[in-house]
GUKOLMI-583937 format. One record per residue (C-alpha): residue number from 0; chain; x, y, z. Coordinates in Angstrom, 3 decimals. Example, Ala and Ser with C-alpha at 12.3 -4.5 7.8 and 13.67 -1.06 7.14 Angstrom:
// residues 2
> kolza; vextor; east; north; up
> 0; A; 12.300; -4.500; 7.800
> 1; A; 13.670; -1.060; 7.140
//
This chain:
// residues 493
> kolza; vextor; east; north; up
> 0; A; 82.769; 87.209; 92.509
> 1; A; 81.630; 90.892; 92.131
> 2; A; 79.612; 90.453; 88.993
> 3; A; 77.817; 87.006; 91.040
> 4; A; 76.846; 89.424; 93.984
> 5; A; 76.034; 92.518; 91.681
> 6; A; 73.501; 89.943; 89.252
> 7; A; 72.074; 88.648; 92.655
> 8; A; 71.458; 91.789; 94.182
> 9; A; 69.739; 93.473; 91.111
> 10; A; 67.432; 90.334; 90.826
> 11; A; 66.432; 90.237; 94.370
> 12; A; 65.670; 94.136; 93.947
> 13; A; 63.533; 93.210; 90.978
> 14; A; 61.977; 90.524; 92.804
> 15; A; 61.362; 91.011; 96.066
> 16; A; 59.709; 94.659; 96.002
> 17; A; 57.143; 93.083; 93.696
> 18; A; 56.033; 90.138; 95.554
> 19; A; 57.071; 90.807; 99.130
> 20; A; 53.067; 90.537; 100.814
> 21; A; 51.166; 93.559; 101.660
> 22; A; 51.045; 95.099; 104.709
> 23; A; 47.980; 96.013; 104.452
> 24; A; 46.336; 98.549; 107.821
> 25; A; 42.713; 97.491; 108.877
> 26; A; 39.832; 99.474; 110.949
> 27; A; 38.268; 97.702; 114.039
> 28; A; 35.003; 98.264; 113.652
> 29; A; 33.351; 95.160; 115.215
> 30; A; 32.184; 97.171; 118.393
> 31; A; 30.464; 99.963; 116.600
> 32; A; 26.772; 100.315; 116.414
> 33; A; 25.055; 99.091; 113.214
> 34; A; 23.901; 102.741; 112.182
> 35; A; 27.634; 104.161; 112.374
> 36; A; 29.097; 104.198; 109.152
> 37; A; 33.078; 105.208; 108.503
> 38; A; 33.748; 108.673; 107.012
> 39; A; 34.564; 109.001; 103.416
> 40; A; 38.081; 109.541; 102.837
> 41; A; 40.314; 109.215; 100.136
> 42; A; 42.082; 106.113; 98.549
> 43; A; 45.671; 106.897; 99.406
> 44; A; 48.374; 104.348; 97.687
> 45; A; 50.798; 102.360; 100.199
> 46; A; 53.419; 104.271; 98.146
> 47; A; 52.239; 107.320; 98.823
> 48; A; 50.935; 107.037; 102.702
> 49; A; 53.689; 109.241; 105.104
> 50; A; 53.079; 107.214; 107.980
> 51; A; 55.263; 103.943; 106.292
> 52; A; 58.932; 104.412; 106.160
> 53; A; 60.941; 104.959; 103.257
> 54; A; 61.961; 101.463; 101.975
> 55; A; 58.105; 100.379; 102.993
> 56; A; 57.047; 103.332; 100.518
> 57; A; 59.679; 102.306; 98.084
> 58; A; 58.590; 98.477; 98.342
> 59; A; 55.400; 99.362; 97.778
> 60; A; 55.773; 101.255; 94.881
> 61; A; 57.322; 98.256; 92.857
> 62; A; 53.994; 96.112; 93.792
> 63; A; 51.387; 99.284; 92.804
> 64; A; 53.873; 99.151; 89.050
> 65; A; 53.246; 95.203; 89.140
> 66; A; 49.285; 95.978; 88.411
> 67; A; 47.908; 96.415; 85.084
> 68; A; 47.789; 100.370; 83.731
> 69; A; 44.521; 101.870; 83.657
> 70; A; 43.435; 101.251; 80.566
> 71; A; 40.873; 105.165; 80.732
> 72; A; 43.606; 107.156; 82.035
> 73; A; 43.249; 110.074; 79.989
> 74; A; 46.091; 111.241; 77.692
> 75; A; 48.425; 114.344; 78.524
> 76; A; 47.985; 117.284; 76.503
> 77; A; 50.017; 117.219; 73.555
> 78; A; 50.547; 119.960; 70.367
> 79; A; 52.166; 117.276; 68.310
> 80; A; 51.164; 114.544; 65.983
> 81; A; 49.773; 111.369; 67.849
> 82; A; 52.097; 109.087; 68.911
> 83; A; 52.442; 107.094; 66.196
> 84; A; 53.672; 103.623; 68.254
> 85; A; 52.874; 101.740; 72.125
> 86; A; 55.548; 102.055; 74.590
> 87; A; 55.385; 99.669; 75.909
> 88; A; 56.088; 97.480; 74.342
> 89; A; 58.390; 99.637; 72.220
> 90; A; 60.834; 101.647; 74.265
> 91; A; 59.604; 104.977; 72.655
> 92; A; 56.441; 106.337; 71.828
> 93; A; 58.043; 108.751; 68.551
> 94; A; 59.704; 108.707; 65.600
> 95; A; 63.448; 109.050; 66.813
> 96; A; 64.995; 112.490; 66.914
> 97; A; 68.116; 113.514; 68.783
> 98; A; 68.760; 117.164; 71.320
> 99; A; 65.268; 117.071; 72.762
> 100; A; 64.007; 114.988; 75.565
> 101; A; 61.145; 114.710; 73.064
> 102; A; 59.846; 116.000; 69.868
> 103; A; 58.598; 119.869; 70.421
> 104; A; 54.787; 119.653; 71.475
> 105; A; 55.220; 116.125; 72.940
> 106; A; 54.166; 115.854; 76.985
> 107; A; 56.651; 114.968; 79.478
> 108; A; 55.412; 111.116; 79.421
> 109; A; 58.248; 109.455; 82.146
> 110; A; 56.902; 107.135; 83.990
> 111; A; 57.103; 107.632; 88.069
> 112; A; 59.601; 104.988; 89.206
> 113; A; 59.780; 103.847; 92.760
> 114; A; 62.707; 106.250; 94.167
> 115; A; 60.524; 109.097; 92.766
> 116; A; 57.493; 107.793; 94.526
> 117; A; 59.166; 106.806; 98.022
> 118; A; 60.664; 109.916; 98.204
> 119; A; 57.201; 111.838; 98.061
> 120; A; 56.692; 112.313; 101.551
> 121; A; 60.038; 113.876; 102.057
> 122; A; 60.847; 117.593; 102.145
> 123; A; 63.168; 116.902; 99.270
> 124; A; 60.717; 114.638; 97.480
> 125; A; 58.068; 117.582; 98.055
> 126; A; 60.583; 120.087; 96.508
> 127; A; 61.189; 117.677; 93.488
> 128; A; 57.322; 117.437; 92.705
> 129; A; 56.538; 121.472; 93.107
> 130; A; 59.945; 122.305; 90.932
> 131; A; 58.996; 118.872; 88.332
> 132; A; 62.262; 117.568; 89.122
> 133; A; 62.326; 113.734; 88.584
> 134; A; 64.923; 111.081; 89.671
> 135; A; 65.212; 107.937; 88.302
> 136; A; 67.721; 105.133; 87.412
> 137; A; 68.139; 101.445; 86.249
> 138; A; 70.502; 98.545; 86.512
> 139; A; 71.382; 96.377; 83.877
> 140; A; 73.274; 93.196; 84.654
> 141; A; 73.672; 90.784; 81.323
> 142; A; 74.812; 87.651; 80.954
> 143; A; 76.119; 86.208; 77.216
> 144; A; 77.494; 82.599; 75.807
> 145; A; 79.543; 83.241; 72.155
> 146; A; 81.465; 80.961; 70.082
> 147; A; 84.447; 82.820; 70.787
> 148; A; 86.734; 83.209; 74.191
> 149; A; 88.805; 85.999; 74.230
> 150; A; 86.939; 89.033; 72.828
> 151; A; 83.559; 89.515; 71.444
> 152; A; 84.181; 92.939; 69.854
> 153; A; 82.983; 94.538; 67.548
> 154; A; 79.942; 93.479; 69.320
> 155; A; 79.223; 95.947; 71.857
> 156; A; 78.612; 96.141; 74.876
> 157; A; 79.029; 92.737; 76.443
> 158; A; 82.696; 92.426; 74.901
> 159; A; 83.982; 90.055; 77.688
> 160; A; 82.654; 86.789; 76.162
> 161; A; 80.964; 83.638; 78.233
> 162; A; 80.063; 85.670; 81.697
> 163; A; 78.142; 87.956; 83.923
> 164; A; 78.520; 91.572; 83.182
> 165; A; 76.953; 94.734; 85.231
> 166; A; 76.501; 96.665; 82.087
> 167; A; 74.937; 99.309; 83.705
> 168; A; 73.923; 101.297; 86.783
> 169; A; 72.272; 104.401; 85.879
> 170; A; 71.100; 107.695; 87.873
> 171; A; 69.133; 110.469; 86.234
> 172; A; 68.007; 113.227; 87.872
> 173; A; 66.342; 115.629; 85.031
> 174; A; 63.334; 117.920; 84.594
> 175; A; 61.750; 118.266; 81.448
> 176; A; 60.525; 121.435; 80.042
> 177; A; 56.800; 121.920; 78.816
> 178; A; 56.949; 122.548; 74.805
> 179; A; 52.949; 121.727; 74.862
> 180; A; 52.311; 125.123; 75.588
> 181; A; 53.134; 128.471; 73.955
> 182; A; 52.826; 131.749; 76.392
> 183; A; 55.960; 131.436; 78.289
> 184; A; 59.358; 130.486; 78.812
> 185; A; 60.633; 127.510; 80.220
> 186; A; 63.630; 125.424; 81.212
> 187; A; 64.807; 121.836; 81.835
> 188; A; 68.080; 120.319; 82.537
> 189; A; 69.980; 116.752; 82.918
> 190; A; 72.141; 115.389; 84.588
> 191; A; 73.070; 111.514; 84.054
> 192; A; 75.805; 108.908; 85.306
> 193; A; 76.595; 105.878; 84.230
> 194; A; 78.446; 103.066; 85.985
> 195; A; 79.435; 99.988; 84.972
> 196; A; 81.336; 98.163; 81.665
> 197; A; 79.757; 100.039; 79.492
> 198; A; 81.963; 103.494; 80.140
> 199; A; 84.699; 102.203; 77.698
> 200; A; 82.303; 103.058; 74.717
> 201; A; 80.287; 106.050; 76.093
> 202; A; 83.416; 108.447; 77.778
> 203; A; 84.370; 111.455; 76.396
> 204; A; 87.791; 112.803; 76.158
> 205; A; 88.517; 115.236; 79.245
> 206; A; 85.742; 114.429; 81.254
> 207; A; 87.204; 111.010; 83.716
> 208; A; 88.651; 109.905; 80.540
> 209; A; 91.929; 108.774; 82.347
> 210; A; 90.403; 105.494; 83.551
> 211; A; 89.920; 104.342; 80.128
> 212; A; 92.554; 105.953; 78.185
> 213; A; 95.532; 105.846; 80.718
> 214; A; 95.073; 102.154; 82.092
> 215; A; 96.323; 99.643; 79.463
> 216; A; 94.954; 96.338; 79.591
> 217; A; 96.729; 93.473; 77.332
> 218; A; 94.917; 90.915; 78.978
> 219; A; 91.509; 92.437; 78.196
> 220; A; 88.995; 92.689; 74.921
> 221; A; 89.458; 96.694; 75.930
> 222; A; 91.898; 99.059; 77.494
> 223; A; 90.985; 100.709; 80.385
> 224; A; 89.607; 99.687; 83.978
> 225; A; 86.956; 97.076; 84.040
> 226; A; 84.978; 99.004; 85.240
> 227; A; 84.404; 102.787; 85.169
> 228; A; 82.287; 106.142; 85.613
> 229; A; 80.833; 108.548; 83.167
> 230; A; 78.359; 111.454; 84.034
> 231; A; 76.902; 110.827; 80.177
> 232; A; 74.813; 113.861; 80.231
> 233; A; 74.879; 117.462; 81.539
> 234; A; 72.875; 119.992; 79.693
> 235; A; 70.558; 122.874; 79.919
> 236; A; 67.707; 123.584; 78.235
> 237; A; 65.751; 126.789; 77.545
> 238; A; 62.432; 126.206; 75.435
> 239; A; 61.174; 129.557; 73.551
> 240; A; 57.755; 129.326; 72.435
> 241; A; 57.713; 132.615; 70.224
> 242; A; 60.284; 130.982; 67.653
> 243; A; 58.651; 129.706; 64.697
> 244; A; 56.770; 126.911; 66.481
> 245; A; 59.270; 126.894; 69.372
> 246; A; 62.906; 126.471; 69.922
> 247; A; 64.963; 124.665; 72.536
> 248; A; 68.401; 125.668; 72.994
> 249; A; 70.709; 122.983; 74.609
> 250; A; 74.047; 123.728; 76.292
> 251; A; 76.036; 120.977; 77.388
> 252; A; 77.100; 117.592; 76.595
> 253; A; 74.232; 115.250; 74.926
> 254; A; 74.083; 112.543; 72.715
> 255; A; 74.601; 112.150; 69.368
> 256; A; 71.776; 113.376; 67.710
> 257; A; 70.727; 110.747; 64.543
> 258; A; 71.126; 106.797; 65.488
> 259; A; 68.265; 104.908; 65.834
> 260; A; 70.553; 102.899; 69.086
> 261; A; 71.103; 104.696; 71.652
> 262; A; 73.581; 104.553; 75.033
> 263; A; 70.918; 104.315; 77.787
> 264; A; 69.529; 100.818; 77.872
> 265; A; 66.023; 101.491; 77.961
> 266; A; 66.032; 102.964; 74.748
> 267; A; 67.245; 100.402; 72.378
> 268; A; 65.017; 97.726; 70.655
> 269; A; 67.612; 95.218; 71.520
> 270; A; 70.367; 94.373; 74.145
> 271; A; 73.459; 94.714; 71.782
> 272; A; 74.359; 97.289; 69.387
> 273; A; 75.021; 97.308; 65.714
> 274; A; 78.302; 97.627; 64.652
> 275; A; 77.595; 100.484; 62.850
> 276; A; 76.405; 102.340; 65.897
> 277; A; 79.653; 100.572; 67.989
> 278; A; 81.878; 102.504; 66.055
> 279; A; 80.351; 105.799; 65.343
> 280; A; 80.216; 109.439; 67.760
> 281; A; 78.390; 108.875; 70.989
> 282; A; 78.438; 112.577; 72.743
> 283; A; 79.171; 116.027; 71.840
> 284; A; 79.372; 119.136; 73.712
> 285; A; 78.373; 122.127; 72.887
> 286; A; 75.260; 124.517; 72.226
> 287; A; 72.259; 122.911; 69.855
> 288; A; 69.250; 124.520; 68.507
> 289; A; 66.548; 122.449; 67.718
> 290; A; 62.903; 124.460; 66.000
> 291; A; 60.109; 123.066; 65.490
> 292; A; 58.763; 124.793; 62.023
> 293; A; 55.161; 123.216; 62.043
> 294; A; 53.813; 119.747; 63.118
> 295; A; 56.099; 117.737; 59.941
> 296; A; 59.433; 119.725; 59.798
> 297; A; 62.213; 120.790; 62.491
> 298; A; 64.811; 121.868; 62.062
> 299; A; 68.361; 121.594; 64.221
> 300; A; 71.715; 123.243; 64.493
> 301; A; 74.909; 123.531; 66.565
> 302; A; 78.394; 124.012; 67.513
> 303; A; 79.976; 121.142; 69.537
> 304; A; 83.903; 120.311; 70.145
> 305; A; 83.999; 116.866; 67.824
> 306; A; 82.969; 113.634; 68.479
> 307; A; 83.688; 112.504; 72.458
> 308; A; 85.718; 115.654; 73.003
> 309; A; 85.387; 118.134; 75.902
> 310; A; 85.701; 121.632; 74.231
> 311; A; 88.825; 122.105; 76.841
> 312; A; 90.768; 119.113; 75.567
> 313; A; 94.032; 119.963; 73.828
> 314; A; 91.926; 117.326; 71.121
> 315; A; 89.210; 119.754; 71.315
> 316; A; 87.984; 121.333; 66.895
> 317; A; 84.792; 123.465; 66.348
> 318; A; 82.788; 121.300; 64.053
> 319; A; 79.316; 121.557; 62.703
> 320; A; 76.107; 119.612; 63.720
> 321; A; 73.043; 120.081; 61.707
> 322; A; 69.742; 117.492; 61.466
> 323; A; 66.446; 118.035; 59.432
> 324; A; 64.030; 115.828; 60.010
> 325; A; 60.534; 115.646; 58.069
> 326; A; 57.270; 113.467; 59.158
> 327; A; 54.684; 112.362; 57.010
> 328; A; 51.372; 113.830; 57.144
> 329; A; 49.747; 109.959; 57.888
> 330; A; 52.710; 110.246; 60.150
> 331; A; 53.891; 106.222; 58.240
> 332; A; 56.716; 107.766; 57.704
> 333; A; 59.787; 109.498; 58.926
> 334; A; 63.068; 111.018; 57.510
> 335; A; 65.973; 112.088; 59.365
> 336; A; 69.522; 113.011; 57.613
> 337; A; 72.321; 114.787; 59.300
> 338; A; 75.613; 116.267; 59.089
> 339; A; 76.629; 114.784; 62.226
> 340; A; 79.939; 116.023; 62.772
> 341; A; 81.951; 118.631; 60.097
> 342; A; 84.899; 120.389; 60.664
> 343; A; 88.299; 121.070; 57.943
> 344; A; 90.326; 119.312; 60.689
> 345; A; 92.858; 116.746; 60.453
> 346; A; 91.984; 113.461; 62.028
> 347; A; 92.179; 113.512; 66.154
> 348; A; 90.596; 111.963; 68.632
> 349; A; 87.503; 110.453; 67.232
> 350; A; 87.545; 113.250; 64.760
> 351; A; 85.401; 111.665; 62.283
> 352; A; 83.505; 113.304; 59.408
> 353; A; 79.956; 112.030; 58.952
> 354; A; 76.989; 112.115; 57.025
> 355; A; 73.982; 110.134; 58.041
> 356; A; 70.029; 109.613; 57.701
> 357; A; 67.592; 107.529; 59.099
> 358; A; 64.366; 106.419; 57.103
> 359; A; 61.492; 105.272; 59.088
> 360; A; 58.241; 103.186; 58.066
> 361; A; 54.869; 102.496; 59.998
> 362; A; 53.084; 99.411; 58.182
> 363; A; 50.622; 99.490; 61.277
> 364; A; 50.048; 100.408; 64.679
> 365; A; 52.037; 97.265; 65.525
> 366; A; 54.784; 96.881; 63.085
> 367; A; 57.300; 99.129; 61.827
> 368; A; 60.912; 99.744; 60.410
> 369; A; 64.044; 102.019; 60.602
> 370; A; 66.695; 101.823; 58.110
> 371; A; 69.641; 104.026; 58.968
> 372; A; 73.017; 104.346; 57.206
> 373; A; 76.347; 106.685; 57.013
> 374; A; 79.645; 107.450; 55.566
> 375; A; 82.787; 108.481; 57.865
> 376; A; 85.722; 109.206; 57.498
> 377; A; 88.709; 110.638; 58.753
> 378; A; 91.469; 113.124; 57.255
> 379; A; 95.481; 112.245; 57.299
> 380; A; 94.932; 109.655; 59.985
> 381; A; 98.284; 108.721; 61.276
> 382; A; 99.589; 105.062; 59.936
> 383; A; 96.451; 105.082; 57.470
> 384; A; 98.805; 106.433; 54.159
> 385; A; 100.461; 103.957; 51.458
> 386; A; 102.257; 101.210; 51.355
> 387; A; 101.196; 99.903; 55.054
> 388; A; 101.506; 96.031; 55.370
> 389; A; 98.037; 94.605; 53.703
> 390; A; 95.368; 93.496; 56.257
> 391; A; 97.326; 95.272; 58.976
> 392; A; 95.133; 98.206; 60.094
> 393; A; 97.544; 101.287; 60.726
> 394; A; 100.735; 99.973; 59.656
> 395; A; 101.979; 102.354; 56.824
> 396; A; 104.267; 104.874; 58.005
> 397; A; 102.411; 107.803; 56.472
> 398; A; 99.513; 109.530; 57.130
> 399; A; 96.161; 109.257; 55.160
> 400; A; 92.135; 109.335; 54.815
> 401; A; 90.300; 105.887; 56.692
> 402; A; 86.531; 105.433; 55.775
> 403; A; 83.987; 103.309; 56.339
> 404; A; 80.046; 103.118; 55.614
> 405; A; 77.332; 100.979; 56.524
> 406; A; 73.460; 100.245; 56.820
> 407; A; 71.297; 98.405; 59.345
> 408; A; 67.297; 97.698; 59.392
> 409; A; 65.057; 97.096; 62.351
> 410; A; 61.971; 95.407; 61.316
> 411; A; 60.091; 95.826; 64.769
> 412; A; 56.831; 93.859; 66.032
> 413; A; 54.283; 94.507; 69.274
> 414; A; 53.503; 91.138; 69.815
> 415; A; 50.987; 92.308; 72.631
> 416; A; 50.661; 95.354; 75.199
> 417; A; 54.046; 93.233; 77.348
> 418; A; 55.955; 92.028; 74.276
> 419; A; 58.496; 93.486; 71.324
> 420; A; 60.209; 91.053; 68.697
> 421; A; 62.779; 93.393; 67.002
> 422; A; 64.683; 91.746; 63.777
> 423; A; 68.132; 93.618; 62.744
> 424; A; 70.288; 93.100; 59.492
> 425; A; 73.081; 95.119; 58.358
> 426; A; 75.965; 95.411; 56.706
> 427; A; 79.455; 97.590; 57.461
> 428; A; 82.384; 98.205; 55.457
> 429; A; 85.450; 99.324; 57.890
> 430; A; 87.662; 100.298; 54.714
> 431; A; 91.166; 100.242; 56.100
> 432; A; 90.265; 99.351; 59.637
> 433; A; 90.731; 102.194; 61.334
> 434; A; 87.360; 102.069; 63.322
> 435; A; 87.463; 97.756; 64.239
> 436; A; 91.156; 97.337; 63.657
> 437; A; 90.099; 95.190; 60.799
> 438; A; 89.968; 96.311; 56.946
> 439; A; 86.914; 94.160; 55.994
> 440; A; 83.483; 94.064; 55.351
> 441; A; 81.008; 92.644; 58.027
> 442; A; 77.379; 91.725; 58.049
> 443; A; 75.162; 91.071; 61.259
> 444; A; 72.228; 89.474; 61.787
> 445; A; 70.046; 89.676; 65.394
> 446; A; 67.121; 88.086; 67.147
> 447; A; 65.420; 89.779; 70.054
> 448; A; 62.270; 90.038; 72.446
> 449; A; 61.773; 92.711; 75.058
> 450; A; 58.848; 91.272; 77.298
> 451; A; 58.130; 93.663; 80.307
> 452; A; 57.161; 91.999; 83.800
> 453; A; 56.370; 95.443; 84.734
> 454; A; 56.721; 99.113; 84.045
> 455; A; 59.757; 98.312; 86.163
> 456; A; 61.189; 95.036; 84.983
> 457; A; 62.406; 94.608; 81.111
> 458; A; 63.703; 90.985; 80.227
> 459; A; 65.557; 90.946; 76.782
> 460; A; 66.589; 87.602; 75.774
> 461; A; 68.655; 87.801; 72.029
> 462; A; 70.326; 85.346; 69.256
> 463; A; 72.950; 86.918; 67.019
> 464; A; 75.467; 85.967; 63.749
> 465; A; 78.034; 88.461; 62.871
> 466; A; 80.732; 87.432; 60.334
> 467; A; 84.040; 89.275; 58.526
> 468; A; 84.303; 88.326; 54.570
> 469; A; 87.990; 90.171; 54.021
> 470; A; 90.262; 89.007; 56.972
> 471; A; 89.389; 86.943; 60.620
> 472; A; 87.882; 89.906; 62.695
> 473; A; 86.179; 88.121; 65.592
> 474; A; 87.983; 86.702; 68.920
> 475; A; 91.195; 88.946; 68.132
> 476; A; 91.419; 88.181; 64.763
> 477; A; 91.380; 84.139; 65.437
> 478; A; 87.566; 83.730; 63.988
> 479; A; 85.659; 84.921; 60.573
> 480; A; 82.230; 84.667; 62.486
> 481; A; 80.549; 84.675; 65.881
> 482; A; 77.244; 83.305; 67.304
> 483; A; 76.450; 84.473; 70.599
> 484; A; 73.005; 84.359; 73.023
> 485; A; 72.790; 86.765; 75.517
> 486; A; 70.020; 88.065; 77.995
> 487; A; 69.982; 90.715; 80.240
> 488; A; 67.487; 92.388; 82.838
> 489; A; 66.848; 96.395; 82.529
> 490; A; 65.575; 96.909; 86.353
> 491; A; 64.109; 100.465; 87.295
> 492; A; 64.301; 102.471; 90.000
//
């Protein structure tokens, strides 16, 4: 009942914003003489006129985002290489890279959502605009019909197969710092949190990690509440323009730096994830460099406390992070490896070893591909050792080192300025199980279109076949394959 009303509510905010009517103020000016002729004065949008109320502004705004762009805006000032693809229809403008809210030189180019705009004519609103503070969110309910009944994993997110699902309900507030320009100092910070189903992949060790880890549910595809709360992000930047060709120092927790997926739904080409990126780091915290040495190479280091580990967790071990990433001059193409997470530690919580790069490809303005792949792997994992039972992940009753490696492609398409067709292949080897609970090797094959109603309103229908070759890995070990549709809505605020 809770996933019917949350669906319904977050289509009727979609909807009803965008094509409640106008209420549009007129003049009477039938009783003036023919010579008198109205003062100029300045177009003001609904969204933006103080004498509506909030939810009038906020309405508003969702029917001013429902218009067409205009098309002679002119561009934001930017010390980078052009953008090399549309967003829309793509979800980002750059070649990926991980630590920065964008590549150093790149303009803040966030859209104004409707929350952001209603709140203009308030004192805090006001405040927000002088200090470029934004705020900003999304909900993303999903719905999904699979071949199996029980469990869809390792598909993530939408594990619960054949319903509804509020995968998440999202609240940023952030402000960006200006790397465009070079002649002072500046600072930006964020601050994220995530509701919904999607907290069982994204939490972190230490930080509300009792909900998940603490609540044991055999009657579920995952342990942990249903549903849960994460605050995903909560960094600090400083940008220094003086080093090299600037430097931003982050302090925090943030993502992990190198997959082409990422947590946040806007900012995936498709709906579900690989499961190469299901079972690899999400977050670190630490401190991260990231410098910029000219317009094709930066450069990025840091200390965090392992994969999805607060550094005050008794699980807590220094490790390494360090990313170079190199664009082309023609800017077709784009490399990114990483050392995404070193340390000399034993295997603890998610304390993976891992080595990664991503490889992008620009065959035009409207097509494109990223290939990304990695080896983990984890030291003296506990039941991991010799002589374990075969095809039963974690059974031996010694210690010893789980890998696994994979690869996936996205071959990407802008069908027009509203619509994305995004193809995905890969294939993953979980070596002894230790990441799926399954030692075999998978391959995955996905389907999607994004096509935007509106700046505020992404629809994302998808077709996908995943299939184990070693041992039954899908619906709990009952199935050797899976087909599944799904669609979900991405609905800003």
């Amino acid at each position: 009942m809770y996933i019917k009303k949350a669906l319904a509510a977050a289509i009727l905010l979609a909807a009803a914003p965008v094509f409640a009517p106008a209420m549009a103020q007129s003049t009477n000016v039938s009783n003036m003489p023919a010579s008198t002729s109205l003062p100029a004065s300045p177009v003001v949008a609904e969204s933006g006129d103080c004498s509506r109320g909030f939810l009038s502004r906020f309405a508003a705004a969702y029917r001013e985002d429902a218009q067409p762009a205009d098309p002679n805006a002119a561009a934001p000032k930017r010390r980078a290489m052009d953008a090399p693809f549309d967003s829309p229809p793509f979800p980002n403008s750059e070649w990926q890279m991980g630590g920065v809210p964008a590549p150093i030189g790149v303009p803040d180019t966030d859209s104004t959502y409707p929350l952001e705009k209603a709140l203009g004519c308030t004192k805090v609103g006001q405040w927000m605009q002088r200090n470029r503070i934004e705020v900003y969110g999304w909900l993303t309910p999903a719905l999904n019909a699979s071949s199996s009944n029980f469990s869809n994993f390792p598909l993530s997110y939408n594990t619960r197969p054949n319903r509804g699902e509020l995968d998440q309900f999202v609240t940023n507030i952030t402000r960006v710092e200006d790397t465009v320009q070079t002649d002072h100092i500046d600072w930006g910070f964020d601050i994220s949190n995530l509701y919904g189903y999607d907290y069982h992949y994204t939490v972190t060790k230490g930080v509300f990690s009792n909900q998940l880890l603490n609540h044991p549910a055999p009657n579920q595809p995952l342990n942990g509440k249903i549903y849960g709360d994460d605050p995903m992000l909560f960094y600090g930047d400083i940008y220094i323009p003086w080093v090299a060709e600037g430097m931003i120092v982050r302090i925090g927790r943030w993502l992990s730096l190198p997959d082409i997926e990422a947590q946040f739904s806007p900012q995936n080409y498709l709906m579900t994830h690989s499961i190469l990126y299901t079972a690899d780091p999400y977050t670190q915290t630490g401190i991260m460099t990231t410098t910029r040495l000219n317009q094709q190479w930066t450069f990025q280091i840091g200390i965090n406390a392992s994969n999805d580990t607060a550094p005050w967790n008794h699980s807590a071990r220094p490790s390494l992070q360090t990313c170079v990433r190199w664009v082309s001059a023609d800017n077709n193409d784009m490399l990114y490896p990483c050392i995404n997470n070193w340390n000399k530690s034993d295997y603890n919580y998610n304390n993976v070893q891992m080595y990664v790069a991503t490889w992008g490809h620009r065959f035009s303005k409207n097509v494109h591909m990223q290939t990304e792949a990695y080896r983990m792997y984890g030291r003296n994992v506990p039941g991991f050792g010799p002589y374990g039972t075969p095809g039963s992940a974690g059974s031996s009753s010694l210690p010893g080192t789980a890998g696994e490696f994979g690869i996936v492609n996205y071959l990407n398409f802008e069908l027009d300025t509203n619509n994305m067709l995004s193809v995905r292949n890969e294939f993953y080897n979980d070596e002894k199980g230790q990441r799926t609970g399954f030692a075999t090797r998978y391959s995955s094959h996905t389907v999607g279109l994004t096509h935007w109603v509106s700046q505020d309103l992404e629809i994302q229908p998808e077709l996908r076949y995943e299939r184990s070759y070693d041992t039954n890995a899908y619906n709990a070990g009952k199935k050797d394959y899976q087909v599944i549709a799904l669609l979900d809505a991405i609905i800003h605020y």
